[in-house]
C-alpha positions in Angstrom: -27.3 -1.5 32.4 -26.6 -3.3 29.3 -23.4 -4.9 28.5 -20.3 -2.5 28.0 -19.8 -2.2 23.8 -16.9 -3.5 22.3 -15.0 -1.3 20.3 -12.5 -2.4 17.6 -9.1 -1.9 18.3 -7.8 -1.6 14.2 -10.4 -1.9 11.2 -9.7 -3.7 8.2 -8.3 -2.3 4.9 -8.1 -4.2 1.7 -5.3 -3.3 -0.5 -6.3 -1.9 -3.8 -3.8 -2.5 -6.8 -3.3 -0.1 -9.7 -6.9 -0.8 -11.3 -8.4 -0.6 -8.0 -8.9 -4.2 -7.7 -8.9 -5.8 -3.8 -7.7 -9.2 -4.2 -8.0 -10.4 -0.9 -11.4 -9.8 -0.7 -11.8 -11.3 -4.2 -9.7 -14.3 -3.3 -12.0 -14.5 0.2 -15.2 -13.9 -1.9 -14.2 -17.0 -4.2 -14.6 -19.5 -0.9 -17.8 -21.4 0.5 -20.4 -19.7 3.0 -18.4 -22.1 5.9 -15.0 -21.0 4.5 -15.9 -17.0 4.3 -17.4 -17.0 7.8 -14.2 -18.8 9.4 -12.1 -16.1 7.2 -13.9 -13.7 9.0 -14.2 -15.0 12.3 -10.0 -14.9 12.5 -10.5 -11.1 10.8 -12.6 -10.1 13.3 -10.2 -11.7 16.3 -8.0 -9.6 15.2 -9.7 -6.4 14.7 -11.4 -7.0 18.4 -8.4 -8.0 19.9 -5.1 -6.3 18.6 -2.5 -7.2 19.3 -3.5 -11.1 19.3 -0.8 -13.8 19.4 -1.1 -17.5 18.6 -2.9 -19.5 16.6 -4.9 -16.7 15.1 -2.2 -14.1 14.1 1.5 -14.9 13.9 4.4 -12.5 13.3 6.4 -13.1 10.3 9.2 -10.6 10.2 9.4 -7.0 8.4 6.0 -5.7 9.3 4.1 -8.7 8.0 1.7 -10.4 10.1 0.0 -13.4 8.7 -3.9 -14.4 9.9 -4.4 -18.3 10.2 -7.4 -19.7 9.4 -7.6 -23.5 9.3 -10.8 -24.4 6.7 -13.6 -26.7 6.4 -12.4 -29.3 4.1 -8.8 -29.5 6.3 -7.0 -26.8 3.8 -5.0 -23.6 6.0 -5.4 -20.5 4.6 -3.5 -17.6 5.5 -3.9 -13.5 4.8 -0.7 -11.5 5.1 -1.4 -8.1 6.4 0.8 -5.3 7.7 -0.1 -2.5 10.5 -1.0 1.1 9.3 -1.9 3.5 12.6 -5.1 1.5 13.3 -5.2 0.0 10.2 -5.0 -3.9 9.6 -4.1 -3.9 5.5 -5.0 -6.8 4.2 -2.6 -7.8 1.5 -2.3 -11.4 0.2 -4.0 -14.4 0.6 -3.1 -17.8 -0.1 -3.9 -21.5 1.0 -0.9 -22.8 2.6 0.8 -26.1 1.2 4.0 -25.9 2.6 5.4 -25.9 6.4 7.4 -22.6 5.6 5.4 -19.6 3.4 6.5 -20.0 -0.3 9.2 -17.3 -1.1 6.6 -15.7 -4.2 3.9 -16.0 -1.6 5.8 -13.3 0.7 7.3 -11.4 -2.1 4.1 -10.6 -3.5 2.7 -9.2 0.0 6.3 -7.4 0.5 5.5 -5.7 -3.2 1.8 -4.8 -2.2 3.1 -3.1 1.3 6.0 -1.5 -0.3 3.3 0.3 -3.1 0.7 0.6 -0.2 3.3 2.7 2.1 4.4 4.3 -1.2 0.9 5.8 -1.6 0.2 6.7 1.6 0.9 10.8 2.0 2.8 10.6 4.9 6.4 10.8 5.0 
């Protein structure tokens, strides 16, 4: 008998803005091959392995998660997502300069879930 499959526990969703842009995947298509496929890796962790902890996903507080992926060329990128039934929605990404996430950095993904969970036609 062959290996048992493994099944993904939540599946990706990039957030689409007003003119049906995704720009996470926009901001992840903008990297190096190396870059992308370390972007993904850390996805995929979590997809595979929800709920995962530390150093791949961290909690930040009011639904936000963040993914942390540490680059090539030194640089730490993280993607801010929130949880939607078995829905990992991708929301902002951004490299990280700062110890602490930049106040506009977690505004914007705050905005994005608000119209995200305004959209969605459950209630």
């Amino acid at each position: 008998m062959g290996e048992p499959k493994t099944v993904k526990k939540i599946s990706v969703f990039f957030f689409q803005n007003d003119k049906g842009k995704m720009p996470v995947r926009e901001w992840i298509l903008g990297f190096p091959p190396d870059d992308k496929k370390i972007i993904g890796e850390d996805i995929k962790t979590a997809e595979f392995g929800w709920p995962v902890g530390m150093p791949v996903v961290k909690p930040i507080g009011d639904k936000l998660y963040e993914v942390r992926s540490s680059l090539s060329d030194g640089r730490e990128a993280r993607i801010l997502f929130t949880i939607y039934k078995n829905y990992m929605v991708l929301l902002h990404g951004f490299i990280k300069k700062t110890q602490k996430i930049q106040k506009r950095e977690l505004n914007l993904a705050k905005n994005r879930m608000k119209k995200f969970f305004k959209n969605q036609k459950f209630k």
